[in-house]
Structures are given as structure tokens and as C-alpha cells.
C-alpha angles and dihedrals in degrees: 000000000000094000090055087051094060097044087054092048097052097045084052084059107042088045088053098046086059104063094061082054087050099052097038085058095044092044100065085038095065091033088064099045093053088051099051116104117242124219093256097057096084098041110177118235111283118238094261083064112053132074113289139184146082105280095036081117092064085067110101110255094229143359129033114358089031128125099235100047084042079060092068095044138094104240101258092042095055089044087053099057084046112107095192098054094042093125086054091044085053094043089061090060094055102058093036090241101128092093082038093057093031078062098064132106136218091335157140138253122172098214115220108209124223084256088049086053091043086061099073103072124255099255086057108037086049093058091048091045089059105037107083096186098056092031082067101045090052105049090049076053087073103047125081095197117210092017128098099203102211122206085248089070095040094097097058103014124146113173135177113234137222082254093058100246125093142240139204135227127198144166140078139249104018094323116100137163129210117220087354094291108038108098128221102229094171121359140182104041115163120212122171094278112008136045105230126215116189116211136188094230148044116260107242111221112218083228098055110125107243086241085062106019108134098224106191 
């Protein structure tokens, strides 16, 4: 009787000790599992986020004026290292807005290139170079403050500006109009506070006096 005591005994503790060994192996195990990364944890941005329209290739691939070095910028600084919105650059000078724009928050600035301001003939984009007062007004024209305008709004958009007044999109695809005749040219453009759209004419303020006044 006592032999078979101490057999069952032994086999009690053996059968004990083994349970510890068996958890200490199983829990790494799952540790690891929970911490490895899945497929689906680094997405890449969907279409509807990323730049569109039909002159984004004219944006340098790299360096000063891309996309990707405008996304760690404040928005007149990355106007500023540009080289296809200078004029604008230097129209924000002008007028003392770049802190202001380096201010904003998740917005939104439709961006007029050097070709959008040379349309406008030399006798008019003169006069609204060298008039302060309405180069202002119109440049707030062209920001939505606090409001970051997605692709997704663009069809059917109406916005209230930094200036006060408001202005329209419309279109379709990757084809979109600002105030029924301004065209995107490249839009979506993320910097570090602002989205950029880039557009091929200057946005006319209702307020904007006739002697001034940008016609496209």
C-alpha cells in the first residue's frame, strides 16, 4: 500500500509541476500574436484622398513646390517655395497675410498660379497688385477658414470665405469648377494646415470694386 502512495504521489506532482511549464510556453506565444501587426493596420489613402486633376504632373516630384514636401508646410510657406504660385507668394506679402495664413487651422485655400493672375491682362492685374485694400479682399476671397473642403463636397459645394462673401463648386469625376467658370486644375493638396486647390483664374469677390475687379 505504501509503494502505490508514493507512485501516486509522484505522478500528482509531476503532473503539477507541468502545468506552470505549459502556461509559461502558451503565454509568449499569445503575447506575441496580439502584438504582431495585420495587413490592414498601414492602409494606404483611398483615391478620394489623394491629389487629382488634370495638371497635378506639372507639380515638381520632389523638393520645393511637391506635394509631398507642401504636406509639411504651413500654407504660405509652402506657397512661397512654389515656383508656379510666386505672384501669389508675392501677393501675400503685399498685403502682410502669410502669419495670418500660417494661423489657420484645418482649411482651405484655392491657390491662383502665376498663368491664372496673367490672365488677367496687364492693365488689370496691375491695378489689383497695387491696390492693398482690394488685393486683400480678394485673396481672403480664396480661403474657407476652419474647414477643411474634401473632394467628396466639391459637386454641390457653397462656402463662406475668410473675406465674408461666398463662393460655389461644381463638377463631377475629377473635373471640377469654382464659382461655375474657375477651373481645378490640381486639387487636394494637403500642407500642414491647410488643403490646397490650385486653380487657372482669379476668384472674383462680389465686392470687388469694377476698376479692380479680376474678370477671368
Amino acid at each position: 500500500m505504501k509503494s502505490v502512495r508514493v507512485r501516486t504521489t509522484a505522478v500528482t506532482v509531476a503532473a503539477a509541476l507541468s502545468i506552470p511549464l505549459s502556461l509559461g510556453v502558451l503565454v509568449p506565444q499569445a503575447s506575441a500574436s496580439d502584438s504582431s501587426p495585420t495587413a490592414g493596420d498601414t492602409a494606404s489613402p483611398s483615391p478620394s484622398e489623394q491629389p487629382f486633376g488634370p495638371n497635378c504632373s506639372m507639380l515638381p516630384q520632389s523638393g520645393n513646390g511637391s506635394a509631398a514636401q507642401m504636406a509639411h508646410e504651413d500654407i504660405a510657406t509652402a506657397v512661397d517655395r512654389n515656383p508656379n504660385l510666386s505672384m501669389l507668394a508675392d501677393a501675400i506679402k503685399k498685403t502682410d497675410l502669410a502669419n495670418t495664413l500660417n494661423g489657420l487651422k484645418d482649411s482651405t485655400v484655392f491657390a491662383p498660379t502665376n498663368d491664372a493672375f496673367n490672365k488677367l491682362g496687364t492693365a488689370k492685374k496691375d491695378a489689383l497688385l497695387n491696390d492693398r485694400a482690394q488685393l486683400k479682399k480678394v485673396l481672403t476671397y480664396h480661403v474657407v477658414e476652419h474647414k477643411k473642403i474634401t473632394k467628396a463636397q466639391l459637386p454641390h459645394g457653397k462656402f463662406t470665405t475668410l473675406e465674408g462673401s461666398t463662393l460655389t463648386t461644381s463638377g463631377s469625376g475629377d473635373s471640377f469648377k469654382v464659382n461655375g467658370s474657375v477651373p481645378i486644375t490640381c486639387g487636394n493638396i494637403p500642407t500642414k494646415n491647410a488643403t490646397v486647390y490650385i486653380v487657372d483664374g482669379v476668384l472674383v469677390p462680389p465686392t470687388a470694386t469694377p476698376s479692380t475687379s479680376p474678370s477671368p
